[in-house]
C-alpha positions in Angstrom: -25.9 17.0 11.8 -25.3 19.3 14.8 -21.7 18.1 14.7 -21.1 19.1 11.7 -20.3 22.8 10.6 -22.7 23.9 8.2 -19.9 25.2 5.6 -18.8 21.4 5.5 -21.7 19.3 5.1 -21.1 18.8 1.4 -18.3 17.0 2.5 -19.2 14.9 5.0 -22.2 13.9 3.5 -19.4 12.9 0.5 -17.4 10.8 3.1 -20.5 9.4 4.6 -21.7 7.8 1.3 -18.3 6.6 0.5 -18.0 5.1 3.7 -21.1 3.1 3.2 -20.6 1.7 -0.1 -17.1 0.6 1.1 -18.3 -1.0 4.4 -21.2 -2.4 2.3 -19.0 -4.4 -0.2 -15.8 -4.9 2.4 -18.3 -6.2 5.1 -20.6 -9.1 2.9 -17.6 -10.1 1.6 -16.3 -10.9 5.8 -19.1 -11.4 7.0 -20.2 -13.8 4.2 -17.0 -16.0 4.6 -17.3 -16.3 8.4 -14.3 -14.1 9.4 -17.1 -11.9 12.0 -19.9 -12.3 13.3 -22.5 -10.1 14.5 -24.1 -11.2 17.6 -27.2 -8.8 17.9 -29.0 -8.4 13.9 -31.9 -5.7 13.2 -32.7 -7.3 10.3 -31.6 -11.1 11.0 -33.5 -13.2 8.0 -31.7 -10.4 5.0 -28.4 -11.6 5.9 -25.9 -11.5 8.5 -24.1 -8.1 8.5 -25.1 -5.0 11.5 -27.3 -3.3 9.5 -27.0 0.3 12.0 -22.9 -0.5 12.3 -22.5 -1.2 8.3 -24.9 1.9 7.2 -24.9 4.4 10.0 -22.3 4.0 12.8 -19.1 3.9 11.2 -19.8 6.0 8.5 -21.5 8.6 10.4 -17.9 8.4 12.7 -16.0 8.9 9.4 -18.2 11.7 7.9 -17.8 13.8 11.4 -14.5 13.4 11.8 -13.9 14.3 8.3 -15.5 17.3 8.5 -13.6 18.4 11.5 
């Protein structure tokens, strides 16, 4: 949040949530038909997608430079 101005947090925290329920759907689907795979899991036995890239990394990337 310190990267982000505080006039344009609504919208970041708009691109951060679409983000994630893109690279939610977008990433089971790959990761589910083999295309990648992750080598190092947080939560291994749920299934086989990053949990912190899928839900935090990339859209917290997306959310600050949206807001920039």
């Amino acid at each position: 949040m310190k990267f982000i101005p505080k006039d344009k947090i609504r919208k970041a925290l708009i691109a951060f949530l679409f983000k994630q329920v893109i690279t939610w759907a977008v990433g089971l689907g790959v990761v589910e038909l083999r295309l990648i795979e992750y080598p190092v899991r947080l939560f291994p036995y749920a299934n086989r997608t990053s949990f912190s890239f899928e839900y935090f990394i990339y859209p917290s990337i997306c959310a600050i430079s949206r807001s920039c």
